[in-house]
C-alpha positions in Angstrom: -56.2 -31.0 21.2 -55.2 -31.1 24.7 -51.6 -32.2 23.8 -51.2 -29.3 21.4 -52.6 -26.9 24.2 -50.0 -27.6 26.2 -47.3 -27.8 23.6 -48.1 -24.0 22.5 -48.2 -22.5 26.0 -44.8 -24.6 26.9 -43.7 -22.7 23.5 -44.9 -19.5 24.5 -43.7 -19.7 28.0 -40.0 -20.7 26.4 -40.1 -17.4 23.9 -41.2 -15.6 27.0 -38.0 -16.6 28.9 -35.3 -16.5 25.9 -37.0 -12.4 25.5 -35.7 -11.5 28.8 -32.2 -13.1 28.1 -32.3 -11.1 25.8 -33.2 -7.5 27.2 -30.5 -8.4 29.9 -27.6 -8.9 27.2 -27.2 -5.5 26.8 -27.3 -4.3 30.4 -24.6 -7.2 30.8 -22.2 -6.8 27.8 -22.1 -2.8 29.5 -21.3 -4.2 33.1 -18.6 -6.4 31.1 -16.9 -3.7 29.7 -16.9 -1.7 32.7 -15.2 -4.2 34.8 -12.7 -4.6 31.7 -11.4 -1.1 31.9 -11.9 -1.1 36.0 -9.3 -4.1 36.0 -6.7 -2.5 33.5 -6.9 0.4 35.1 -6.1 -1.3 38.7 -3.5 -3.6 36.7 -2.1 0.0 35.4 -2.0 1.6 39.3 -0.1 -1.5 40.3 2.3 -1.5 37.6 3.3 2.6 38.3 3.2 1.8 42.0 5.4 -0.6 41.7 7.8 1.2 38.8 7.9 4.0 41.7 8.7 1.8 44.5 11.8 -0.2 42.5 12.8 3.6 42.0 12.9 4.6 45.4 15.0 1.9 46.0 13.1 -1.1 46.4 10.3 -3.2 48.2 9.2 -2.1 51.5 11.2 -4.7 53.6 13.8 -2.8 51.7 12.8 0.6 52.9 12.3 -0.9 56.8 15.6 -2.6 56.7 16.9 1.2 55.9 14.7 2.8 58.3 16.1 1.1 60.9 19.6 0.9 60.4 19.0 5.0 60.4 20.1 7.1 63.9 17.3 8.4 65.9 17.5 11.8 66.7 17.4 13.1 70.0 13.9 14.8 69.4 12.2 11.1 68.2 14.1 9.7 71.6 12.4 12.1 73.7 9.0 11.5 71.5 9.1 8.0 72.4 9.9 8.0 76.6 7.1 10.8 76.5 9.6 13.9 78.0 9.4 17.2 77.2 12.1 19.2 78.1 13.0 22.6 78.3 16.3 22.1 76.1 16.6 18.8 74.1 20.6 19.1 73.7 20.6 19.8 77.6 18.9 17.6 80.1 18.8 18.4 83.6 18.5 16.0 86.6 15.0 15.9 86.5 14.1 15.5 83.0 16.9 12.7 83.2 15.0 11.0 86.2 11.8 11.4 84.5 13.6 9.6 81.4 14.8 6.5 83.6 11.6 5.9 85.3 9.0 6.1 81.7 12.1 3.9 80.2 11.5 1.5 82.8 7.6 1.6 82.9 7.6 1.7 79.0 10.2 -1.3 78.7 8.6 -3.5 81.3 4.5 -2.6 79.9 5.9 -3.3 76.6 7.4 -6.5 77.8 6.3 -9.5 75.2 4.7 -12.0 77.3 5.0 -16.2 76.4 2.3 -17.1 77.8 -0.6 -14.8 76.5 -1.2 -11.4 75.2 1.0 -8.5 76.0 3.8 -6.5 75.0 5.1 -5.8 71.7 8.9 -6.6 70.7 9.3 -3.8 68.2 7.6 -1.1 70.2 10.3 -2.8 73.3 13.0 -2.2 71.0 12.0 1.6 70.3 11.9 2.4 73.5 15.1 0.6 74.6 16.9 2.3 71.4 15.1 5.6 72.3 16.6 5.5 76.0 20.4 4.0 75.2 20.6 7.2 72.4 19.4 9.6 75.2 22.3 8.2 77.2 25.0 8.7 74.7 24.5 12.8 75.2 
């Protein structure tokens, strides 16, 4: 009798177990379908943003290789060396002065560095840009 004890309460204890499968299949085929639609509708964003961005003209490497080959006007020049003058299209002596000395500060602080952290190449490049554009007027 002790053997068939056992055997019922190990059957019992099994029904017990495939019952809350079971409650939980519902709750899960609902999650299912919710990440279903969450992924096609991320799958659908990707495909538009990237039906937009061949559009516009391509990938963004694309739109950076445009960007820079694009003149920089005297306003984003001054932006850059940090000067604001009274007249942008006329500089006098001193706004001129203070143009030299934040090129040099800017150039040299954003100076990339070999042998540990520092300056930035691209934000060296701006400024050096910024400054040889401000010289052309």
């Amino acid at each position: 009798k002790v053997h068939f004890f056992f055997f019922n309460a190990v059957k019992r204890r099994s029904n017990f177990r495939h019952k809350k499968k079971k409650m939980g299949g519902p709750i899960l085929r609902v999650l299912l379908q919710v990440g279903g639609l969450l992924s096609r509708a991320v799958v659908r964003a990707g495909m538009e943003a990237w039906r937009i961005e061949s559009q516009r003209g391509g990938t963004t490497a694309a739109w950076q290789a445009r960007e820079a080959t694009r003149e920089m006007t005297i306003k984003e020049a001054l932006q850059i060396l940090n000067v604001e003058p009274k007249s942008p299209e006329n500089l006098n002596s001193n706004e001129m002065k203070q143009v030299e000395e934040n090129y040099q500060r800017y150039f040299n602080e954003n100076a990339p560095e070999e042998s540990g952290p520092g300056g930035s190449a691209y934000l060296q490049g701006k400024v050096l840009a910024a400054y040889q554009h401000i010289k052309k007027i």
